[in-house]
N, C-alpha and C positions, 0 to 999 in steps of 0.2 A: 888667323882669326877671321880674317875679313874673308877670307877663302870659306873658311868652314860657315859664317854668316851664311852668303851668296849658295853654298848649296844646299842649305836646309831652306832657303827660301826657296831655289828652285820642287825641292821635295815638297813644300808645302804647297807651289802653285800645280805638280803636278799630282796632289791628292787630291784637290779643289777640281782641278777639269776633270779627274777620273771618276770624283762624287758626283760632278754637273750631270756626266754621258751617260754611269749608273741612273741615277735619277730620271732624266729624260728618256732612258732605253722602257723605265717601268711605269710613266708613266701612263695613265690609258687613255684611249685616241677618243679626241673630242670632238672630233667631226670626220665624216665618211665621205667616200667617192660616190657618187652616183648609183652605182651599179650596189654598193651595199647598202643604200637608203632605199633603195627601189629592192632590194633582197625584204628587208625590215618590214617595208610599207605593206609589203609582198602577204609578208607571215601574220602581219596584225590586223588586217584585212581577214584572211581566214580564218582568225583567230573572234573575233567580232563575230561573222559570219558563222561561225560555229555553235559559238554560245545562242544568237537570235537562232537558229536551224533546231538546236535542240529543245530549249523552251516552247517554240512554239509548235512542236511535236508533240509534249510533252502535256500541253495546250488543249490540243486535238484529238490525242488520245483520252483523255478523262469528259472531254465534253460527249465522245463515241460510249461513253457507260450509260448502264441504266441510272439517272440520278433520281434523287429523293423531292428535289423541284422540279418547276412546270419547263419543259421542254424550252418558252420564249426566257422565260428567267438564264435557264443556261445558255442559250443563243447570245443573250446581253453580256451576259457575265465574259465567255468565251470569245466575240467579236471585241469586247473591252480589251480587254488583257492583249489580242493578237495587234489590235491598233498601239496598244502602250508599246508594247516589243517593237512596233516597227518604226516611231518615233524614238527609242530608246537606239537604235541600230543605225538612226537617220543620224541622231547627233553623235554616237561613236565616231562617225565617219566624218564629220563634221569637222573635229576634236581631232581625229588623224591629218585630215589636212590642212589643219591651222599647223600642227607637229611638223609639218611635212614641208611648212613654208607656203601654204597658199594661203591667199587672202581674197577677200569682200565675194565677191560673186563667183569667183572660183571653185570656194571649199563647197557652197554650194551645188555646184555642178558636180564635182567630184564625189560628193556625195549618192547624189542620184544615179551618178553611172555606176558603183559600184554595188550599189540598191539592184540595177537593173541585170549586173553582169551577173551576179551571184541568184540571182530569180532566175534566169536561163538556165544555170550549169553551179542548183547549189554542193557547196563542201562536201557534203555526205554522198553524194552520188561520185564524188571523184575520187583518184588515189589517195591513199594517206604521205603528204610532202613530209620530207625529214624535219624533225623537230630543232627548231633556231630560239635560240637565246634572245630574248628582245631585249631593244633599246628601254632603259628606265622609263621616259616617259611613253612611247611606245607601253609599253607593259603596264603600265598606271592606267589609259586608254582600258583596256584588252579585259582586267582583273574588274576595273569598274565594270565596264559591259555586263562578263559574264556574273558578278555580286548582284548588280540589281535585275538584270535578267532573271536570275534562280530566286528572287526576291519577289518579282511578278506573278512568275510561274506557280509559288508555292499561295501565294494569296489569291489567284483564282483559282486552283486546285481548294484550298480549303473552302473558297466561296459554293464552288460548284458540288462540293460534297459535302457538306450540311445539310444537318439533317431539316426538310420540311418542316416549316413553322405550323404547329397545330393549332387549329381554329376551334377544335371542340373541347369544352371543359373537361379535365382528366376526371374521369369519374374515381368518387374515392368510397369506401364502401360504409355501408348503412353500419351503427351500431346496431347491431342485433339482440334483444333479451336473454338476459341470462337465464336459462333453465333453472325452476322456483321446484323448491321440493315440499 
């Protein structure tokens, strides 16, 4: 009895470690080495970079149309909107290097160089990198950007294609006499 006790404990403590090692084998990895935070930083950086590249393409092509308003109106409209995108793209990067571990006057900087790296040598002029899975808040970053990016974009597109405000009264037509017989 005391035999048969002591081996079902043993079985019991060795289902408990087998459970722990399972468990731990699936749980998922909550901090990365260097070299895959710098992979991450890598992708959501172009990723950012992406979304600002095509809005404000996007931007530039509808200001290049014949519009229905005065040429300065669409210069306003069009220089607006390209300033919101590049503050919107300032603080993306912002927002990745606070993610990233940087702080006070670093994210800062970091922001700017990557402003500046990508104005050299932007996304679209370069090869298409394989496609990486982001980190959640990486990807919360990325998904923001590109939401209010195409949220910009679509509000000076609609501004810059409306139609001219008409200054002359709509002419509306005379009652005319009805033929008396």
């Amino acid at each position: 009895m005391i035999g048969a006790a002591v081996a079902a404990a043993f079985v019991v403590l060795a289902v408990l470690f087998g459970l722990g090692a399972v468990i731990r084998a699936n749980e998922p990895v909550t901090s990365a080495t260097t070299a895959q935070l710098a992979y991450q930083q890598g992708a959501a950086e172009r990723d950012i970079e992406r979304a600002y590249e095509q809005a404000s393409q996007q931007i530039v092509k509808v200001r290049a149309l014949n519009l229905a308003i005065s040429a300065a109106q669409a210069d306003q409209i069009a220089t607006k909107a390209l300033a919101d995108l590049k503050t919107l793209r300032h603080n993306a990067y912002i927002s990745l290097g606070q993610v990233v571990g940087l702080v006070g006057n670093d994210t800062e900087n970091y922001a700017v160089a990557a402003e500046q790296k990508f104005d050299k040598a932007p996304v679209a002029a370069g090869p298409s990198p394989t496609p990486v899975l982001l980190a959640p808040r990486l990807y919360t970053i990325v998904s923001r950007m590109s939401e209010l990016a195409t949220q910009l974009t679509d509000q000076a597109t609609n501004a810059l294609t409306a139609p001219a405000p008409s200054s002359a009264p709509s002419a509306t037509p005379s009652r005319s006499p009805s033929p008396s017989r």
